[in-house]
PLY file of the C-alpha trace (Angstrom):
ply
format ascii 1.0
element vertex 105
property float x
property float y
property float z
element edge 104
property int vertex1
property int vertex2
end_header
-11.30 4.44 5.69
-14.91 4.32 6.04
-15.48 0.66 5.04
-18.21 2.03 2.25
-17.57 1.38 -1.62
-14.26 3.08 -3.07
-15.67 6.03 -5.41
-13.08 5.33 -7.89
-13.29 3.39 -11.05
-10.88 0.68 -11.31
-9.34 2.31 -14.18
-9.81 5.77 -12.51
-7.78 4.05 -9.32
-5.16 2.58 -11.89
-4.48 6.24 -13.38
-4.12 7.32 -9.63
-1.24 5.15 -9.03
0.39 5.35 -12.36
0.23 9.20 -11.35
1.87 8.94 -8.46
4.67 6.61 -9.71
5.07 9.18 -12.00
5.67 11.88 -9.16
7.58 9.40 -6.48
10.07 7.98 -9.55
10.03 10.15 -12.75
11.59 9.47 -15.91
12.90 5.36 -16.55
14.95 5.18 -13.37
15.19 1.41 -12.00
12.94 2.54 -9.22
10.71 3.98 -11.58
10.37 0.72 -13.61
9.60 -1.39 -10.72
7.19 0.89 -9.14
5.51 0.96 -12.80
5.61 -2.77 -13.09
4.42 -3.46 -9.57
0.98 -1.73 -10.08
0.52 -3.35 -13.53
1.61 -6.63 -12.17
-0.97 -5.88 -9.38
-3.87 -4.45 -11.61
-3.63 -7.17 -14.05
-3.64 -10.17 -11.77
-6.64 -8.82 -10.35
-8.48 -7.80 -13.83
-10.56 -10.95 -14.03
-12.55 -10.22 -10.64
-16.29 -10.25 -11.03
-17.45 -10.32 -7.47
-18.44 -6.69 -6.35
-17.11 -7.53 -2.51
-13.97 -9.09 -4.31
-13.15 -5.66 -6.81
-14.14 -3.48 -3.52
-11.62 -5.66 -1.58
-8.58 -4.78 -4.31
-9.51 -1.43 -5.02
-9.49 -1.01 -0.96
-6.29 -2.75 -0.91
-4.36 -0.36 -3.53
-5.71 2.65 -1.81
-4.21 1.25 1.23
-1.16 0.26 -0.49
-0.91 3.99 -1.77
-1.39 5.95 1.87
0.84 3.91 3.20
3.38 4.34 0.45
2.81 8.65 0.99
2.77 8.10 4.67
5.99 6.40 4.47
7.68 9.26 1.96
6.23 11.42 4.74
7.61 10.45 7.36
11.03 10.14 6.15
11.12 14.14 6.25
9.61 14.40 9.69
11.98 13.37 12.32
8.95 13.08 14.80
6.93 10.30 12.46
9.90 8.40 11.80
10.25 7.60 15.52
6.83 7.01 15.93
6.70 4.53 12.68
10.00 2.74 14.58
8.50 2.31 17.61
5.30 0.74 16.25
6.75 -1.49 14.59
9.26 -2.46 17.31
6.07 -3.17 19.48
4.10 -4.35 16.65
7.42 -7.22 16.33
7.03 -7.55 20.12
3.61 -8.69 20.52
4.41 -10.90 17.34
7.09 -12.43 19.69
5.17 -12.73 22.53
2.29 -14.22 20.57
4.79 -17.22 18.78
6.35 -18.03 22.22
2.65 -18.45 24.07
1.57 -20.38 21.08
4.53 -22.90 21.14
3.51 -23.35 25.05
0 1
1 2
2 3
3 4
4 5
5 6
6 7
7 8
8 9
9 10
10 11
11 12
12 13
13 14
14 15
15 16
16 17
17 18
18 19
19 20
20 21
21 22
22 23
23 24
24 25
25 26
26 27
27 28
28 29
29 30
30 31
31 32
32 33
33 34
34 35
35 36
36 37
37 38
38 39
39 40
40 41
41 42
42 43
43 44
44 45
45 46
46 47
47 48
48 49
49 50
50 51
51 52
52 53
53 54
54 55
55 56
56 57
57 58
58 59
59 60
60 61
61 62
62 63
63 64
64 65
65 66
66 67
67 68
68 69
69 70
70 71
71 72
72 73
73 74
74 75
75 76
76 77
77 78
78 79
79 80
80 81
81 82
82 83
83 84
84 85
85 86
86 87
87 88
88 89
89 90
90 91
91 92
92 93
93 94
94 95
95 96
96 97
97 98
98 99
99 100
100 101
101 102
102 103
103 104
């Protein structure tokens, strides 16, 4: 991401991700319903934001939230990105590891 202003509309970037819960999970499965009630949940306990740097920061967040989610559908197709998204997070828990036993010395 460019760090600049997301060119979305909140309610433009809530439409987005009720779109694509639609495509991931249609009809009223279970996963469906959570994935529905997650972005509301998400959307409405950030509705009351006034600060531009504060709605830029959650709109930047659920854009995040959805390439990661398509990145992760991705990669559970491709053989190849799978490994790769294991093996970052095994090093990604590593360094984490590391990190808590220097700190406790």
């Amino acid at each position: 991401m460019s760090g600049g202003p997301i060119n979305r509309t909140s309610l433009e970037l809530f439409r987005d991700c009720m779109r694509l819960v639609r495509h991931l999970a249609p009809g009223y499965s279970p996963k469906a319903q959570a994935l529905r009630q997650t972005v509301r949940s998400q959307f409405e306990a950030n509705r009351a934001l006034t600060d531009p740097v504060q709605v830029e920061n959650a709109k930047a967040s659920a854009v995040r939230a959805l390439s990661n989610y398509m990145l992760y559908q991705s990669a559970q197709k491709d053989g190849q990105m799978q490994q790769a998204m294991k093996d970052q997070i095994t090093r990604v828990k590593k360094e984490k590891r590391e990190e808590d036993q220097k700190n406790r010395k």
